[in-house]
N, C-alpha and C positions, 0 to 999 in steps of 0.2 A: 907686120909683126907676126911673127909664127910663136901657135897658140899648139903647145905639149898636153895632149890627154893621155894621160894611162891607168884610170878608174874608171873599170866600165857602168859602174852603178853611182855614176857622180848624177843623182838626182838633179841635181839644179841646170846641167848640160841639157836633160833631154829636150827641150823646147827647140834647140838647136838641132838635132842630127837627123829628122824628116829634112829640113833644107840641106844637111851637109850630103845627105842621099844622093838628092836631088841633083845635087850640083855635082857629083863626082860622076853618076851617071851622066850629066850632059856635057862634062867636060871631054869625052871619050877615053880617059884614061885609066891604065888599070889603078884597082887599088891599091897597089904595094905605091904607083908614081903618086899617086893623089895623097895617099898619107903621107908620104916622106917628104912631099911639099909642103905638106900642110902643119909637119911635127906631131899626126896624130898615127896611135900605135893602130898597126892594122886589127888585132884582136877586138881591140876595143870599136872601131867599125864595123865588123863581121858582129858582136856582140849587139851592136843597137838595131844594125840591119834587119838583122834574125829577131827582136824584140817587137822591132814596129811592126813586119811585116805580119807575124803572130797574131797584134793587134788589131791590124784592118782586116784581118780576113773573117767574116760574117760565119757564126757557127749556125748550121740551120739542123732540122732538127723534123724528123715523121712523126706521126703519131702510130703507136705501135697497138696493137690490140690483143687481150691474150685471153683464150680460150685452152679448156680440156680439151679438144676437140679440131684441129681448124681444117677445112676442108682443101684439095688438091689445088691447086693454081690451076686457072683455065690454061696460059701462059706459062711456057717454061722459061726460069731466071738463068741469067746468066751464069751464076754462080750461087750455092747454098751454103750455109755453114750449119754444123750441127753442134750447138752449146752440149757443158755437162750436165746441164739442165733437162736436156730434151727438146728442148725450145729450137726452131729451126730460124735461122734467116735466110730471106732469098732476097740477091739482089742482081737487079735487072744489067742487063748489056750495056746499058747507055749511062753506070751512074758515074756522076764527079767524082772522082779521084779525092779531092781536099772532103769530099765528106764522108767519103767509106772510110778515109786515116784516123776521123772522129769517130766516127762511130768506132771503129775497133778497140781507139786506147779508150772510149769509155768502158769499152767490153773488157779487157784485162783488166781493171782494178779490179 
């Protein structure tokens, strides 16, 4: 039986679409074939996809220290940012990617 979604925010599905994931990745098929198999609208897969993945990803988080004053980095950072605060960040060559994206949209609000 082919099962039609087209609510992406049908709460009572989501228990289901970690395995639907699962299973479209191991099927080798793209998602436009997997959903038209399966009568689920592609939106509504890219919508849960992009939800879960948001979910597992572990926010981590520095502890920052703030002074009148802070002295030169022994070590020069990869990169600095100068807030309109005065407040400087410097961050190193080697940082992850998924936590500099956090760190910044915390910085915009």
């Amino acid at each position: 039986m082919t099962e039609a979604v087209t609510e992406p925010k049908g709460g009572i599905n989501q228990p289901q679409w970690p395995e639907r994931l699962a299973e479209q990745e191991r099927s080798g098929k793209s998602v436009r074939s997997f959903c038209k198999d399966r009568g689920i609208a592609e939106h509504v897969f890219y919508y849960w996809r992009k939800r879960l993945r948001r979910q597992s990803q572990p926010v981590r988080f520095a502890l920052v220290e703030r002074s009148a004053a802070s002295p030169e980095p022994s070590a020069p950072a990869g990169l600095e940012l100068v807030l309109t605060t005065g407040e400087r960040l410097r961050i190193g060559a080697g940082v992850d990617a998924a936590a500099l994206r956090t760190v910044l949209e915390v910085l915009r609000r």
